[in-house]
ZAMARLO-705362 format. One record per residue (C-alpha): residue in one letter; x, y, z; residue number from 0. Coordinates in steps of 0.5 Angstrom, whole numbers, m for minus. Each point is the difference from the previous one (the first is absolute). Layout:
REM ZAMARLO-705362
<'A'; <X; Y; Z>; NUM>
...
//
This chain:
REM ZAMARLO-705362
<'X'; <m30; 7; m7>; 0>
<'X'; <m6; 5; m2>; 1>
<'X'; <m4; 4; 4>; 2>
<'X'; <m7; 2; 0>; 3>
<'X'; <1; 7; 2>; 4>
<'X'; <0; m1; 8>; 5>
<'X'; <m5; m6; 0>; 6>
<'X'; <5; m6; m1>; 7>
<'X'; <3; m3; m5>; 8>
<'X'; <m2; m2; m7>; 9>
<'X'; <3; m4; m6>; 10>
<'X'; <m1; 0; m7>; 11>
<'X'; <3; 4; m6>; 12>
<'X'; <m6; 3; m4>; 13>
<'X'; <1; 7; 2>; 14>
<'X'; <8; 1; 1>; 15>
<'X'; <0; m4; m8>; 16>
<'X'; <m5; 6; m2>; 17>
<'X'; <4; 5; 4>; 18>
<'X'; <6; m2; m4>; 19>
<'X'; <m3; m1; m7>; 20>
<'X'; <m5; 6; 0>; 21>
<'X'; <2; 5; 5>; 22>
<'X'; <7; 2; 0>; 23>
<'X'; <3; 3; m6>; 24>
<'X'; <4; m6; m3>; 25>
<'X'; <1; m7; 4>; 26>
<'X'; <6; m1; 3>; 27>
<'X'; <m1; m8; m1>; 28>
<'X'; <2; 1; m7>; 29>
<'X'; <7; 2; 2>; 30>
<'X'; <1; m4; 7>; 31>
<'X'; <4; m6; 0>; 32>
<'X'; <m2; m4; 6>; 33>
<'X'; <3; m5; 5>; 34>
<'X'; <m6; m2; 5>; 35>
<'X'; <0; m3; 6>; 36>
<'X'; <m5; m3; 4>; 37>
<'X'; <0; m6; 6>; 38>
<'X'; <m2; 1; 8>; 39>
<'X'; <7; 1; 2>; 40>
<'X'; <6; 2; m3>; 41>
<'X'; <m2; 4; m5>; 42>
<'X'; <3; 7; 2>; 43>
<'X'; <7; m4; 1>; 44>
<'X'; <m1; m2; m8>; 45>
<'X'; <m2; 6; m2>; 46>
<'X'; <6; 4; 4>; 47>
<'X'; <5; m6; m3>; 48>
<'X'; <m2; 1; m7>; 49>
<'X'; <0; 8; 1>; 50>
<'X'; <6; 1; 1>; 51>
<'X'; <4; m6; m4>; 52>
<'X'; <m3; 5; m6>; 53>
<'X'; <3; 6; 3>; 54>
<'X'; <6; m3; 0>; 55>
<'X'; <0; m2; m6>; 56>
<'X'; <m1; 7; m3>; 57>
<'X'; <m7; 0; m1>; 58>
<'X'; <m7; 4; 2>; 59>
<'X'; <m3; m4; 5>; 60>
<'X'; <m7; 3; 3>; 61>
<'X'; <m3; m4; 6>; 62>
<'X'; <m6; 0; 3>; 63>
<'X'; <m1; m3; 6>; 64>
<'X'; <m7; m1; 5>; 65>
<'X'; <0; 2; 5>; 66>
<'X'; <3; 7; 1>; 67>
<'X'; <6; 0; 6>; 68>
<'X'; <0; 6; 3>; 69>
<'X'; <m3; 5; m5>; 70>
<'X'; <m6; m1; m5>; 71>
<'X'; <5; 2; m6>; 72>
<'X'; <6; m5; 2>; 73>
<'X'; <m3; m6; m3>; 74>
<'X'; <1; 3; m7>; 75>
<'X'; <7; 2; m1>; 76>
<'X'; <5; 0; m7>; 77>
<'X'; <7; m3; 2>; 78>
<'X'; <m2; m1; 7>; 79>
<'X'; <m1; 7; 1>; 80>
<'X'; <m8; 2; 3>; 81>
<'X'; <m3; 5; m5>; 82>
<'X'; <1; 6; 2>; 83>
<'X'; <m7; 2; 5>; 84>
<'X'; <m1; 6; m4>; 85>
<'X'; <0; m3; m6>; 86>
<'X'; <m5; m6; 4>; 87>
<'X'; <m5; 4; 2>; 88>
<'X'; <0; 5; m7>; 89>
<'X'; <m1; m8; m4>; 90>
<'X'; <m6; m1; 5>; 91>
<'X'; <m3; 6; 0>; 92>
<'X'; <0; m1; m7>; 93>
<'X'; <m3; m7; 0>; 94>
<'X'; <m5; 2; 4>; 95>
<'X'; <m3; 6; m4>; 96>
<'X'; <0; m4; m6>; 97>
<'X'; <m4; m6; 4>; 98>
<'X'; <m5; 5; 3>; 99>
<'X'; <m3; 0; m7>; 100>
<'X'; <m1; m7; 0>; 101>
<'X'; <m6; m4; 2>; 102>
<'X'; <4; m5; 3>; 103>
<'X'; <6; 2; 4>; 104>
<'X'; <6; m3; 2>; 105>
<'X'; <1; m2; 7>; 106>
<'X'; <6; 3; 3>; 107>
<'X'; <4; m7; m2>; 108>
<'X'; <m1; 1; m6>; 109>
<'X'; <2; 8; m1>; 110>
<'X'; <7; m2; 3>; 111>
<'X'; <0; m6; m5>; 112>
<'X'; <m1; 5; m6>; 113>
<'X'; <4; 5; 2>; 114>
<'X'; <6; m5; 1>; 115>
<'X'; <m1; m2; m6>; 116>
<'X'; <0; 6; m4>; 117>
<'X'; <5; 3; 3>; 118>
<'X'; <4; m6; m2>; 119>
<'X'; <m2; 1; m7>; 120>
<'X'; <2; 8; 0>; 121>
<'X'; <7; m2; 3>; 122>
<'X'; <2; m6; m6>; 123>
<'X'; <0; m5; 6>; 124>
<'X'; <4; m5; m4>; 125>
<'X'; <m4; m5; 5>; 126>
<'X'; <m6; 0; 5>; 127>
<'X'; <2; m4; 5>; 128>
<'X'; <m8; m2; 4>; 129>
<'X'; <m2; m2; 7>; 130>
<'X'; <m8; m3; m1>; 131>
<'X'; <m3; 3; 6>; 132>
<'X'; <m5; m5; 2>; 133>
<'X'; <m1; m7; m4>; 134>
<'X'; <1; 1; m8>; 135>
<'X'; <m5; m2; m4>; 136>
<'X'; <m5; 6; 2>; 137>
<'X'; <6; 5; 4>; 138>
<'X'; <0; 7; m4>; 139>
<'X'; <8; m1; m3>; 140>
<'X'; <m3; m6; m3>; 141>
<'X'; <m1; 4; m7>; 142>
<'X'; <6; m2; m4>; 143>
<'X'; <0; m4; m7>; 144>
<'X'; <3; m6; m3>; 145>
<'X'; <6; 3; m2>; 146>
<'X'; <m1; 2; m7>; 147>
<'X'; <6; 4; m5>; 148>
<'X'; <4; 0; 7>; 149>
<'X'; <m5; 3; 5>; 150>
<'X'; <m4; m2; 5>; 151>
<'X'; <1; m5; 6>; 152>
<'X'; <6; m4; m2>; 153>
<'X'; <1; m4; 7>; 154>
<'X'; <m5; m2; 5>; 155>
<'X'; <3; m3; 7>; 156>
<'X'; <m4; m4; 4>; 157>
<'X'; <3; 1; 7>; 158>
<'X'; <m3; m5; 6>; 159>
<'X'; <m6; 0; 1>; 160>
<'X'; <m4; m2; 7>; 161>
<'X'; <m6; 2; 3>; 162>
<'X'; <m2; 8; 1>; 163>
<'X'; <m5; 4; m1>; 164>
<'X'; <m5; m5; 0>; 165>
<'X'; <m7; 1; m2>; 166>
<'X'; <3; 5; m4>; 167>
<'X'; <4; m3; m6>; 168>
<'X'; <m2; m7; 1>; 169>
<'X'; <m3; m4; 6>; 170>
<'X'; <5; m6; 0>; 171>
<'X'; <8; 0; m3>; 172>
<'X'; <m2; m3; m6>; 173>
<'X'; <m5; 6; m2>; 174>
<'X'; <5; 5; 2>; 175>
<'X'; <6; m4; m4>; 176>
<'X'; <m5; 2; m6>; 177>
<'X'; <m2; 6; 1>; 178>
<'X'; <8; 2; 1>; 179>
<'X'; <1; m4; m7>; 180>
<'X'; <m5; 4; m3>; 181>
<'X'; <7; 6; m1>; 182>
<'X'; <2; m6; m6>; 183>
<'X'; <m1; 2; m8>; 184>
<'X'; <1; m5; m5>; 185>
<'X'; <7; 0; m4>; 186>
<'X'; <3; 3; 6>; 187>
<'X'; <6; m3; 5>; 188>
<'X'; <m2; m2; 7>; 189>
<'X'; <4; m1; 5>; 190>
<'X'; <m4; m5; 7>; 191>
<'X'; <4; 1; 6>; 192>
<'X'; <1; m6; 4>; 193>
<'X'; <m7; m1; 4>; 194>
<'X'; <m1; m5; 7>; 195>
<'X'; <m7; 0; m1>; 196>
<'X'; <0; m6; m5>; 197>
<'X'; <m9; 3; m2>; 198>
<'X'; <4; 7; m3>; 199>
<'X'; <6; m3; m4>; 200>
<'X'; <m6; m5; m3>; 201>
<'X'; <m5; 5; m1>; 202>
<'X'; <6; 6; m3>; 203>
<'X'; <4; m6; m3>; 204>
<'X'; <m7; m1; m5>; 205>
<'X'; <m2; 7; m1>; 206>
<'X'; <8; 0; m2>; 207>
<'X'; <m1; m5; m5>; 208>
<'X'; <m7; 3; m2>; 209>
<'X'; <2; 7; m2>; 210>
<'X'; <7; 0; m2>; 211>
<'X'; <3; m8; m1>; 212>
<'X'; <7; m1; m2>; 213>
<'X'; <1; 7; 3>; 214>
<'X'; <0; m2; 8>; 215>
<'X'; <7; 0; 5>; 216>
<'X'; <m3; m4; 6>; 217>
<'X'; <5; 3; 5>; 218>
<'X'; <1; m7; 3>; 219>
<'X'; <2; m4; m5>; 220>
<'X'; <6; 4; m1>; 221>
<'X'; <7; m2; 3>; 222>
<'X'; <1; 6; 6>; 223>
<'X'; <5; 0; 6>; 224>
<'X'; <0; 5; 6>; 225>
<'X'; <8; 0; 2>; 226>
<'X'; <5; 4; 3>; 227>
<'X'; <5; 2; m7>; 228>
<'X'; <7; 1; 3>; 229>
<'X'; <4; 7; m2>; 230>
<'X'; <m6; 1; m4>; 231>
<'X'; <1; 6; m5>; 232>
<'X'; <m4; 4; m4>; 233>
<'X'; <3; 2; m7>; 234>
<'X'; <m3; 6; m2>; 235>
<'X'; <4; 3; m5>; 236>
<'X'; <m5; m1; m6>; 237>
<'X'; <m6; 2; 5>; 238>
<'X'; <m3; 7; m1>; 239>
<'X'; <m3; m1; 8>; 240>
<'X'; <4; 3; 6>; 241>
<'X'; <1; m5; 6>; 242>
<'X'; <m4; 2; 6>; 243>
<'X'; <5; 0; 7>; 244>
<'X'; <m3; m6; 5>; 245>
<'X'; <m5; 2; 5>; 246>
<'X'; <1; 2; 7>; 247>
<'X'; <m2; m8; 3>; 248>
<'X'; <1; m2; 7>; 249>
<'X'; <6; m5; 1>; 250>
<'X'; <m4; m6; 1>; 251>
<'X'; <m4; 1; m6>; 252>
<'X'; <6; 0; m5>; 253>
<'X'; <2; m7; 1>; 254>
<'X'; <7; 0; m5>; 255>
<'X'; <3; m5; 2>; 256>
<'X'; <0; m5; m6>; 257>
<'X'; <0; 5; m6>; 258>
<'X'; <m7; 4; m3>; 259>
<'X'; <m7; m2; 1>; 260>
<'X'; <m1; m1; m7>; 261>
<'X'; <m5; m4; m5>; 262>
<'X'; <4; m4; m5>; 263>
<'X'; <m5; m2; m6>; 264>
<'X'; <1; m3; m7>; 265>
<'X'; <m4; 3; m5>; 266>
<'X'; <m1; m4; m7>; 267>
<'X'; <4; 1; m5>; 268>
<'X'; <m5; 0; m5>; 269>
<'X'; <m7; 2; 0>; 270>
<'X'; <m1; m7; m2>; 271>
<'X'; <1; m1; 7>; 272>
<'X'; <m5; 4; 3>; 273>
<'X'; <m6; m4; m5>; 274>
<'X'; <3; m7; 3>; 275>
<'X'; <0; 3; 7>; 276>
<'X'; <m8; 2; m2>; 277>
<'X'; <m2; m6; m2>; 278>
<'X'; <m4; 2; m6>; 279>
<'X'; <2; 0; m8>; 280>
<'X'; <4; 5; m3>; 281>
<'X'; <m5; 6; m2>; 282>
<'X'; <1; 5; m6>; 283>
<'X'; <6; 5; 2>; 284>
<'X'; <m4; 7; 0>; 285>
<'X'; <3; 6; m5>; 286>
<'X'; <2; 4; 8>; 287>
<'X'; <4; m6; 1>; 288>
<'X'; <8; 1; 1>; 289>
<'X'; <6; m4; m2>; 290>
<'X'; <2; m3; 7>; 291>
<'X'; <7; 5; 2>; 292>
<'X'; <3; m3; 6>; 293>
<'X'; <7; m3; 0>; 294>
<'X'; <2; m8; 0>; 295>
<'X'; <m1; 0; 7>; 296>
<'X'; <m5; m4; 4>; 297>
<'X'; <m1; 3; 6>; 298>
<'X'; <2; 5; 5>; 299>
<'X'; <0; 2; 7>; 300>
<'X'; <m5; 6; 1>; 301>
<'X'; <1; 4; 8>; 302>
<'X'; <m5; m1; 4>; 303>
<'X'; <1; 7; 4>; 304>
<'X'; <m8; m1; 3>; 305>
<'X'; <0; m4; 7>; 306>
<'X'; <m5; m6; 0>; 307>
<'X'; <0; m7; m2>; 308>
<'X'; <m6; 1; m4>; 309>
<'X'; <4; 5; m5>; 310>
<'X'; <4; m4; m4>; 311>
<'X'; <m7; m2; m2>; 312>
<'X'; <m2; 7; m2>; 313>
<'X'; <8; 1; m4>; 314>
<'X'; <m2; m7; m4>; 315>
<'X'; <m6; 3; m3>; 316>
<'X'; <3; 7; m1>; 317>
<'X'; <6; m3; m4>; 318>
<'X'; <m4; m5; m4>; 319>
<'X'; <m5; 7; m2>; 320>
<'X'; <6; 4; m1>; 321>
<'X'; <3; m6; m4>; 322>
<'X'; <m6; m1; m4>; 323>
<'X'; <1; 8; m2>; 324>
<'X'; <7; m1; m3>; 325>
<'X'; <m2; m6; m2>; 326>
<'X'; <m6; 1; m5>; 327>
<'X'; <m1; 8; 1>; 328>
<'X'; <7; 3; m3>; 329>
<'X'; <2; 3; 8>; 330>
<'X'; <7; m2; m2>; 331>
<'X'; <2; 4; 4>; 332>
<'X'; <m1; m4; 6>; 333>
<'X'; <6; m3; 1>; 334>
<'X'; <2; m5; 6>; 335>
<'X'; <4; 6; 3>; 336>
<'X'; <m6; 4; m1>; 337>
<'X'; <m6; m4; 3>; 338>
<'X'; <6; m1; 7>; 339>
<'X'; <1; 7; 1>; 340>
<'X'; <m7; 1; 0>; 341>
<'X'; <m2; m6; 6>; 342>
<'X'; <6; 3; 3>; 343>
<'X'; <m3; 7; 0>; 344>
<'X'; <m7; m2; 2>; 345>
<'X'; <m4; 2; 6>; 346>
<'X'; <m6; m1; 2>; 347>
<'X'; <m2; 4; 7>; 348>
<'X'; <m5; m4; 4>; 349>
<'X'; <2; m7; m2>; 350>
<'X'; <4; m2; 6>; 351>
<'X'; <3; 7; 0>; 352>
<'X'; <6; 1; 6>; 353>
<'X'; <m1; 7; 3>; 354>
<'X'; <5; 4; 5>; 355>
<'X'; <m4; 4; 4>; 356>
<'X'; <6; 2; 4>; 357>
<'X'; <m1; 7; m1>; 358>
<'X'; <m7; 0; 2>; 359>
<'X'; <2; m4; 7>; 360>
<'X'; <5; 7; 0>; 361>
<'X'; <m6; 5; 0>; 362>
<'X'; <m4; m4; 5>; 363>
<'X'; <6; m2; 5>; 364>
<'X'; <4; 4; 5>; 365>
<'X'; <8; 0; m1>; 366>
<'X'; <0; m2; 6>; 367>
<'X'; <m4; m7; 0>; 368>
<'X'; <4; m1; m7>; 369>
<'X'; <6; 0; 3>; 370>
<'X'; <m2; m4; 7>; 371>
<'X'; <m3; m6; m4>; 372>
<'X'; <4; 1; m6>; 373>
<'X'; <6; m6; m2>; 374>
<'X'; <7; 2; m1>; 375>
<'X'; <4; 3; m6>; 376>
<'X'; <2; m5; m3>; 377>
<'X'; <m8; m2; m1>; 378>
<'X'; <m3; 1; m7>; 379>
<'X'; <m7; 3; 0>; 380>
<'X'; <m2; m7; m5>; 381>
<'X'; <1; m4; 6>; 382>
<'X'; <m6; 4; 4>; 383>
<'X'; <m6; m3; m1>; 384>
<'X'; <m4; 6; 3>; 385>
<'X'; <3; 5; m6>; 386>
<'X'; <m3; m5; m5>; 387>
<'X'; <m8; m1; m3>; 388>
<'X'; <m1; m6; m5>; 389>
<'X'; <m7; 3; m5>; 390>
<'X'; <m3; m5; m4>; 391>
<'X'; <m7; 1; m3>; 392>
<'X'; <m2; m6; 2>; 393>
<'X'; <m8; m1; 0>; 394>
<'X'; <m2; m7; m2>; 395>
<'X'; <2; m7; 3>; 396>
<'X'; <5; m2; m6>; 397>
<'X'; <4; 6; 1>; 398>
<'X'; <0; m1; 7>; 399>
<'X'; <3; m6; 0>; 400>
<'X'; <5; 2; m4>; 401>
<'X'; <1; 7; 5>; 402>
<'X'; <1; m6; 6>; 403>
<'X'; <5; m4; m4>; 404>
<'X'; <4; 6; m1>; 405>
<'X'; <m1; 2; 7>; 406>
<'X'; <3; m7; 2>; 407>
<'X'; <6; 0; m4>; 408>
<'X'; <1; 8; 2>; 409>
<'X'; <m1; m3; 8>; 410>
<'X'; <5; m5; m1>; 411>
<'X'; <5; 5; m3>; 412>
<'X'; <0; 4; 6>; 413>
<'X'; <1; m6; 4>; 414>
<'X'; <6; m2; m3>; 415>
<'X'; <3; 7; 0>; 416>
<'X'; <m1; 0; 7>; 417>
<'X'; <2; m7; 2>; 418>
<'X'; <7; 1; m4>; 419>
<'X'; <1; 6; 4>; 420>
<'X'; <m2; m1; 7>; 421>
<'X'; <2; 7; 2>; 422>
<'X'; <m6; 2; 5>; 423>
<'X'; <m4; m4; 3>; 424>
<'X'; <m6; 3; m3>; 425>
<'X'; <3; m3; m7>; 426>
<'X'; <m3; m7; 4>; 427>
<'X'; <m7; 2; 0>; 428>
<'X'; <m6; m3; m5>; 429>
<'X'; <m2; 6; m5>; 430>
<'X'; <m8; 0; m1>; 431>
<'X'; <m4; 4; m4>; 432>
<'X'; <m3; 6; 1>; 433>
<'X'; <m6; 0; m7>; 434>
<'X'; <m3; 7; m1>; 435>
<'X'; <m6; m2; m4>; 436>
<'X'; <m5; 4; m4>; 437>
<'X'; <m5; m3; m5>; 438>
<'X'; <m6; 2; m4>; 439>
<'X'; <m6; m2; 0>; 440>
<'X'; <m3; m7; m2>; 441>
<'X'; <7; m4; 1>; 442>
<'X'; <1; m6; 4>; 443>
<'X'; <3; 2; 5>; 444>
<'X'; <1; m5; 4>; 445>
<'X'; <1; m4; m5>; 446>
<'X'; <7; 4; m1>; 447>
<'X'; <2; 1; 7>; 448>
<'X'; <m1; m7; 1>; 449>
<'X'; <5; m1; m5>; 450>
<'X'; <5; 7; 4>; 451>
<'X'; <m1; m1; 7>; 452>
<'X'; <4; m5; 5>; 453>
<'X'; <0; m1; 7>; 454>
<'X'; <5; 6; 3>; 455>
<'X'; <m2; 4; m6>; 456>
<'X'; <m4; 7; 0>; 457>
<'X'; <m6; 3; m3>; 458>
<'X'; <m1; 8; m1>; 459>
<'X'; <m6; 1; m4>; 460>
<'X'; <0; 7; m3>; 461>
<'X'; <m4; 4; m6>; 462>
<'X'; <1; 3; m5>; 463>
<'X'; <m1; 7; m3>; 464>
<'X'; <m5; m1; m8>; 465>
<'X'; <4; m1; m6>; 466>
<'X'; <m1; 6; m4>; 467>
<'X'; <m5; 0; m6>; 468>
<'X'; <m2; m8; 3>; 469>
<'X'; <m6; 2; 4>; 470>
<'X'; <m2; m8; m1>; 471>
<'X'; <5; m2; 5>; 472>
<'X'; <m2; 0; 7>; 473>
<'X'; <5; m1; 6>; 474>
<'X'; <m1; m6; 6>; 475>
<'X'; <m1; 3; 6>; 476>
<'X'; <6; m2; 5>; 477>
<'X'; <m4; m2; 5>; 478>
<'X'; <m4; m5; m5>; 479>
<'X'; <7; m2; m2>; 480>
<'X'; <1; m1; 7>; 481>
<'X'; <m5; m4; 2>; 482>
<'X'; <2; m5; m6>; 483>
<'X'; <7; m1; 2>; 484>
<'X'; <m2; m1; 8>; 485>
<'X'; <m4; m5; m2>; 486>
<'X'; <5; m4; m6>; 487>
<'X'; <7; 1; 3>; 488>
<'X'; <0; m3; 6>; 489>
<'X'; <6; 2; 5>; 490>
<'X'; <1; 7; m4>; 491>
<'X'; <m1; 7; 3>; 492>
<'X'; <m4; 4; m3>; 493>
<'X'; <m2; 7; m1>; 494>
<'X'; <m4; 5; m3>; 495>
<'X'; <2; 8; m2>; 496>
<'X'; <m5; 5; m3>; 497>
<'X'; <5; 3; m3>; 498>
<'X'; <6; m3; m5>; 499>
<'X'; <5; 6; 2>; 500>
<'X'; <0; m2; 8>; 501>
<'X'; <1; m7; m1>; 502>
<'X'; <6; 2; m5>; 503>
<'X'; <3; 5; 6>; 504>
<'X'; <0; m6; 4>; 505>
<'X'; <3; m4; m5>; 506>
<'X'; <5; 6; m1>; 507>
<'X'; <1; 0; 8>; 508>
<'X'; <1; m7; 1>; 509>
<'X'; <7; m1; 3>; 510>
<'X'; <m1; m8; 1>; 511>
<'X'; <4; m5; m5>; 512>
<'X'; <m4; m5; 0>; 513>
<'X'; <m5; 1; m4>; 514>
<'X'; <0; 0; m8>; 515>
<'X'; <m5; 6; m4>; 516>
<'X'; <m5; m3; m4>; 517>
<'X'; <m5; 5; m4>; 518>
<'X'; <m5; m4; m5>; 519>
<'X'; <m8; m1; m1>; 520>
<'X'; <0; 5; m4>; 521>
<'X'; <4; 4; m7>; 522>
<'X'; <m4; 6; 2>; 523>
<'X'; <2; m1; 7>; 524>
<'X'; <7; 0; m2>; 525>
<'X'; <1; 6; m4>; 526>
<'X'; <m3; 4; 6>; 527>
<'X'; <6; m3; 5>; 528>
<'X'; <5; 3; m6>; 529>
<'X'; <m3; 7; 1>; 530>
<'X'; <0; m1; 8>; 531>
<'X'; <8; m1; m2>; 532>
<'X'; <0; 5; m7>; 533>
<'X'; <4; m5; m3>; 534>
<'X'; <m1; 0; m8>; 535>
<'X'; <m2; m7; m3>; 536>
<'X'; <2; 2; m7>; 537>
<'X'; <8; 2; 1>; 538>
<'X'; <4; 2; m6>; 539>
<'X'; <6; m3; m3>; 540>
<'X'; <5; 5; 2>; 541>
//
């Protein structure tokens, strides 16, 4: 998203073209590869998917996010690793005075986006991999070329699209499928996810077939199975990638019982294939396209190490953009192994992100209260509902709806396990959920607790501190949110807290195990709840 100094935000692409064009030394563009992703939800899944799939295959990978999660700097990072913050603010400072000059001046958007983009180019970035910020057609990473000798945006995803941001990018969803559309460029591949709002997959699938016919993937039309895969393995003899360890996951969380959550896809076996998929006459092949390197094979069980029903639908799109990649753009080294070994190596922090906050629990309560209220021995700290947070950055209506369906499922998980094990009475009682809550200004919010909160359940409207170098986002006041919910959520107890640290040393300090601890409203109000806890959202492969 652009801003205009501290004034809002402000869309277009005249200055940030100039800037690239005319002001810096060289343009990064005329050596940037680029993957771009674009949709209201999903994208930063996508792009995290893809991102490490390259990384295991051995190449270079760039990624740029929007928004940051803990430090401005982290939503540009190589390899998965942040620039390191000295080289951040050195870029920034250079950008800047270079921009002083001008008539015209980059908003604080648009600075980051060049700096990203320059940093990537002197680091010989085999591909950028690029989250659009707000909308497409007129978003500030919205500036790359048809492919042209190899260079240039070689796919563009389209993840679903539903209202938000209304009034900015568009006033109804077809609008807002054509804006995000507008990241499309004639001779390029395109890959459409799968849309439940019919208007955007009509509008996206013309603009599709309008700009880049005979090059379009429409996700939904490609034979995809969620499955559990028994004595799933990964061979990696040939991936230059380590395999990261498995996340420390609360039991219920880490349903095994019939094999590997796994994404089983058949992918074409000749790029034929696609061009029926499409629907459209077979164009020209370009001078950048490749021979296709894949094996004989036709399909492939791909890890689906992110939680949430939806993501099997972020894996489909990321598989067919990095298949395009080997496909038509010579990335040979993108085996099967290699694209498993990434998705089994991705993290996304904030999207249904299991936090232990046992050692926060151990600074605030005394021993003595431990071991008075604590269980046997025998118990193990992922059966103890109070030593676990669930973080999602969901903030508007269609991700709360997905955050509800995985809290369901989680809810009944827990039952069960308690149903088997019948050891104290307590395992008998309902659990609820306590929702800690926190959203910018300007969303529906009871539209989304609507959607969150049940009858038993509980409200903690709290705030968050300013995201740095965002001054366009302003945080909801808890008792606004407060109010909201009393008057949508019947049967719910609600509360407000002035401040995010005194509610997190309530959670922190509950002893009650019937209770499940749900943050979401906000990314940015969950990256303040992964400072409260110092936990690092980008942990190395070790």
């Amino acid at each position: 998203m652009t801003a205009s100094g501290q004034t809002g935000v402000t869309l277009g692409l005249e200055r940030i073209v100039r800037f690239l064009a005319h002001v810096l030394p060289s343009d990064p563009r005329d050596k940037l590869r680029v993957v771009h992703v674009a949709g209201t939800n999903g994208k930063g899944s996508v792009c995290a998917l893809v991102s490490e799939a390259l990384t295991a295959a051995g190449y270079n990978v760039g990624t740029f996010n929007s928004p940051h999660f803990l430090e401005p700097h982290d939503a540009v990072r190589i390899q998965n690793e942040a620039i390191p913050a000295g080289e951040y603010t050195r870029l920034q400072t250079w950008i800047r005075t270079l921009d002083s000059t001008q008539t015209n001046k980059l908003s604080i958007f648009e600075q980051t986006t060049v700096l990203a983009l320059w940093w990537f180019a002197q680091c010989n970035v085999d591909v950028a991999v690029v989250e659009v910020g707000m909308g497409g057609l007129r978003d500030a990473t919205n500036v790359f070329s048809s492919v042209r000798n190899g260079i240039g945006s070689l796919v563009q995803c389209i993840c679903p699209v539903d209202e938000d941001h209304l009034g900015m990018i568009g006033n109804n969803i077809e609008e807002i499928a054509l804006e995000k559309s507008g990241i499309m460029r004639p001779g390029s591949w395109i890959v459409v996810a799968n849309q439940e709002r019919s208007e955007a997959f009509h509008k996206i699938r013309q603009e599709a077939h309008r700009t880049s016919p005979g090059r379009i993937i429409n996700v939904r039309r490609q034979p995809t199975y969620d499955i559990h895969v028994p004595n799933f393995v990964i061979d990696t003899t040939d991936v230059p990638g380590r395999v990261r360890p498995p996340a420390e996951l609360p039991s219920w969380a880490t349903f095994k019982g019939t094999g590997k959550r796994c994404l089983r896809v058949k992918y074409p076996p000749s790029p034929e294939t696609y061009l029926k998929s499409s629907g459209s006459a077979k164009p020209k092949e370009s001078r950048e396209s490749k021979e296709p390197t894949k094996s004989t094979k036709t399909e492939v069980d791909l890890p689906l190490e992110l939680p949430g029903y939806y993501q099997a639908g972020n894996a489909s799109v990321a598989f067919y953009a990095l298949d395009v990649l080997r496909t038509h753009y010579g990335f040979t080294r993108l085996t099967d192994a290699a694209i498993q070994v990434g998705f089994q190596n991705v993290r996304w922090p904030g999207r249904l992100s299991w936090l232990n906050i046992a050692h926060r629990r151990a600074s605030i309560v005394s021993p003595a209260d431990v071991q008075s209220g604590s269980e046997s021995p025998s118990d193990t700290a992922p059966e103890r509902l109070y030593e676990w947070v669930l973080a999602d950055g969901a903030h508007n209506e269609p991700a709360a709806v997905e955050l509800r369906k995985y809290v369901d499922t989680t809810l009944r998980r827990i039952s069960q396990q308690r149903y088997i094990r019948m050891a104290r009475s307590h395992h008998s009682e309902n659990v609820c959920v306590r929702w800690v809550v926190g959203f910018t200004q300007g969303k529906d919010v009871s539209a989304i607790l609507a959607r969150l909160a049940q009858p038993g359940d509980e409200v903690w409207a709290v705030p968050f501190a300013q995201p740095k170098e965002m001054p366009w986002i302003t945080c909801e006041r808890p008792e606004q949110i407060a109010q909201t919910a009393r008057a949508c959520s019947e049967g719910v107890r609600v509360e407000a807290f002035d401040c995010l640290a005194d509610a997190v040393d309530r959670l922190a300090a509950c002893s009650a195990d019937t209770f499940l601890n749900v943050v979401c409203g906000s990314l940015y109000l969950v990256a303040n709840v992964f400072r409260e806890f110092h936990l690092e959202p980008f942990p190395e492969i070790t």
